[in-house]
N, C-alpha and C positions, 0 to 999 in steps of 0.2 A: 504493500500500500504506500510505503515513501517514495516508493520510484512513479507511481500512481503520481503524488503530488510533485512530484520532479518535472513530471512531463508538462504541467501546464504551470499558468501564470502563478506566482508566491506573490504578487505584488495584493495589497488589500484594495480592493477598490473604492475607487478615489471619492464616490458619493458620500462613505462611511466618514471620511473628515472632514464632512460641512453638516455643524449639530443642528441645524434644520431639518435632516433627513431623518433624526435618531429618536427614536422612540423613544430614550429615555436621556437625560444626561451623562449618568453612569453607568454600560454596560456592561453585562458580567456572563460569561461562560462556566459554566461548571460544566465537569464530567468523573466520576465515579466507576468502580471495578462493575464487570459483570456482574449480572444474576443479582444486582442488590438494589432496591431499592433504598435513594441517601437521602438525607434529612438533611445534607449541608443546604442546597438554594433555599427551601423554605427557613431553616435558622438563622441563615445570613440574612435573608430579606426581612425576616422579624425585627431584627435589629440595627437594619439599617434607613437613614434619610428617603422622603419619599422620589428622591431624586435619580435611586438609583432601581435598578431593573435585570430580570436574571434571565437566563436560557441554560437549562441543562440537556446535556446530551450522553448518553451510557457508554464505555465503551463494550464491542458486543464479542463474544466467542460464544459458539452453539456449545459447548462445553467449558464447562470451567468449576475446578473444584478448592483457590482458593491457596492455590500452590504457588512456593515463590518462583520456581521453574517455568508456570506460565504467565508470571509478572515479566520475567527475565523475558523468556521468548518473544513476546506481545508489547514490550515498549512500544514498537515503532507504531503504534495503533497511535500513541499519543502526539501525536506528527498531523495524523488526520485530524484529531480534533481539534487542534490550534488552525488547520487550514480552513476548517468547515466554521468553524467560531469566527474567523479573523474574515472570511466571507460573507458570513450575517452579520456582522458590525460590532462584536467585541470589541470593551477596550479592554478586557482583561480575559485570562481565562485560568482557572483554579481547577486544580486536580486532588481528588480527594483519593485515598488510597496513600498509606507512610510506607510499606513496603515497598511499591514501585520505585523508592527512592535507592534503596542498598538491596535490590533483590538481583543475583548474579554480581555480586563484590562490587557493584557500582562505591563509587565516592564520594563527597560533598562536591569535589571537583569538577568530579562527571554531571554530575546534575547541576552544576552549575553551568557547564558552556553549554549544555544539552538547553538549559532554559533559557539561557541567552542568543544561542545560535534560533531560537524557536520563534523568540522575538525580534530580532531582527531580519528572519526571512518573512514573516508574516504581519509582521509590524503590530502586533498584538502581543503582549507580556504574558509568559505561559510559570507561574507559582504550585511547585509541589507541593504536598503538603511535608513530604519529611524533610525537604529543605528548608522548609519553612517554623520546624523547628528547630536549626539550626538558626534562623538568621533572628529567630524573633528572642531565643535564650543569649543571641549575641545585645540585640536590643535592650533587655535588662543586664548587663555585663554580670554575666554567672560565669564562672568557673568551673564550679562541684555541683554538680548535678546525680538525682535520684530520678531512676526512671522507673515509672508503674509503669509496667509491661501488659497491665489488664489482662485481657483475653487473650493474649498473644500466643500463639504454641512456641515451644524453647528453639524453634529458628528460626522463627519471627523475633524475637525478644531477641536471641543472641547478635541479629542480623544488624537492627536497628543500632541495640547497644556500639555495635563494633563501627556505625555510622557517626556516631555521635562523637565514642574516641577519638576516629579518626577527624575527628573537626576541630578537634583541639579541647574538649571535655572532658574534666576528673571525672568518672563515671565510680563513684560512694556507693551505689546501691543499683542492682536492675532486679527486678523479679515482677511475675506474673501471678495469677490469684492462685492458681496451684502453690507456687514458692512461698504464696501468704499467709498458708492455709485456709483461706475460701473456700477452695473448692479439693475434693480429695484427689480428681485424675485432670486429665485436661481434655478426656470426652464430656465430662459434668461442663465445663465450662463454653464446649460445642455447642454442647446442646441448647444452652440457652439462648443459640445466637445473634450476639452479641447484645441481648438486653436484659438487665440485671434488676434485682429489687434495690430500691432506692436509697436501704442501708448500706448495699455494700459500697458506694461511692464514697463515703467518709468514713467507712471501718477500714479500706484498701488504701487511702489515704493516708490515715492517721498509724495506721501500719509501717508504711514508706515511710514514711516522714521519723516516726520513733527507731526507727532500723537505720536512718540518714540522717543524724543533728546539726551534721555538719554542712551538710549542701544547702547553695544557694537560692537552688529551687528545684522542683520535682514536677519531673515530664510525664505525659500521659501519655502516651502511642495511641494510636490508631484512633475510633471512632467510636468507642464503647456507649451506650446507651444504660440511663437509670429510671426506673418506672417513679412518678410522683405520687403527691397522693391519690389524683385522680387514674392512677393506671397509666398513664401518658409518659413512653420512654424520652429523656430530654439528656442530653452531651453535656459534654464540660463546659462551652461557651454557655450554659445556663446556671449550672452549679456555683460554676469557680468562684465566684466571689464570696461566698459565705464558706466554699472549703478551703482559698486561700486565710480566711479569719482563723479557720479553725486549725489547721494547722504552723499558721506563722509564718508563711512563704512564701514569694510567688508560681505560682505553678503556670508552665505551657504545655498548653496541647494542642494536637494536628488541627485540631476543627479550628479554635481560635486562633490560631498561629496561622493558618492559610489566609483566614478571615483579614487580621491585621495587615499582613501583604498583600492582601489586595486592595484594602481602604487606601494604604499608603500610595499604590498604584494611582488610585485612584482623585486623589489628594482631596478624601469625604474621612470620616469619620462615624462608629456605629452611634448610634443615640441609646439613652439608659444609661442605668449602674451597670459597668462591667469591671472585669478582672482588670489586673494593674497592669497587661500587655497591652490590652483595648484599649484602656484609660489614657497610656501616651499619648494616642492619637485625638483625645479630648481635651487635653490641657491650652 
């Protein structure tokens, strides 16, 4: 499919930069793993100015079971969606998915010309989300870092963790809700996928954090969902503010940390009480 977008024009077209044509003032692309229905465009859009405006689009395999081997394989999917986004008139486009970041030994490096080279053929800014917890834990200048591995299976958790070292990160603590004791196997934690009852987001928390004293702040991986009290599963970008109270820290993760880079893209800001990564963008 790259060679696909090879063969014809990368330029975006040219109607897309005159904001008389644009539906909205701030454009936003998402796109997410197969088979999943995500919850980032509607979270983002909850919280953001009525200024700005979403389009998501999935990336698609008639199979897919969630393996880092077809994150590895299936990159270059992510090629088409910046070309199909930056042709509908993104000015951004966010990728949800933290594995696709370090899945097949990739680097902070790699994804980084990877996003940049993406932007600049398509003239549309393409934000990973596990990059994106690199650049926003640079934006609090942390150090030592604790990472909740959530639901991760131990090479997802291991994969990320060795992303994050490699970015220049004291990495104090990583474990998943098996490692927490949460859960007794890591099919208990399958199974639930990926949405949890609404204690455990501040028992797996307050976990980390008593296991990590020393870090500067503690990372969430991925996209973990907690049921409220109405039954209604809600992310970190909903939580954080009352578990970064509870446990004394600031914490980043994929959903909020993608979020931030793209307001920043954007040069808007989310409205509401948010975490202390959002809140830069509010001062």
């Amino acid at each position: 499919m790259v060679q696909d977008c090879d063969r014809v024009s990368a330029m975006k077209p040219e109607r897309w930069f005159d904001p008389n044509n644009k539906l909205f003032p701030h454009q936003v692309g998402f796109t997410g793993p197969p088979h999943d229905f995500d919850a980032a465009p509607s979270d983002f859009l909850r919280i953001s100015p009525r200024s700005v405006g979403v389009h998501g689009r999935l990336l698609h395999l008639p199979v897919y079971a969630h393996e880092l081997k077809q994150r590895q394989d299936n990159f270059h999917l992510l090629e088409e969606v910046v070309h199909c986004m930056s042709n509908a008139g993104a000015d951004v486009v966010g990728q949800v998915g933290t594995n696709w970041s370090h899945a097949g030994g990739k680097t902070p490096e790699d994804i980084r010309e990877f996003c940049d080279r993406m932007g600049d053929k398509y003239k549309t800014p393409l934000h990973m989300a596990g990059m994106c917890l690199v650049e926003g834990l640079r934006e609090l200048n942390t150090e030592k870092i604790a990472v909740n591995a959530v639901y991760y299976w131990p090479d997802w958790r291991d994969g990320i963790t060795r992303f994050l070292k490699e970015a220049g990160f004291d990495i104090v603590y990583s474990g998943n809700f098996v490692d927490q004791g949460l859960y007794g196997t890591q099919d208990q934690v399958n199974d639930c996928v990926w949405i949890f009852p609404g204690d455990v987001a501040e028992t797996s928390m307050t976990c980390v954090a008593e296991r990590a004293p020393e870090a500067d702040a503690v990372v969430i991986t991925g996209m973990p969902n907690w049921r409220n009290a109405n039954g209604i599963p809600e992310r970190a970008v909903t939580l954080a503010p009352a578990l970064e109270a509870k446990i004394g820290k600031p914490i980043v993760s994929s959903d909020f940390a993608l979020y931030w880079n793209i307001y920043r893209t954007l040069g808007t800001a989310p409205v509401g009480t948010q975490c202390r990564l959002l809140s830069t963008l509010q001062d």
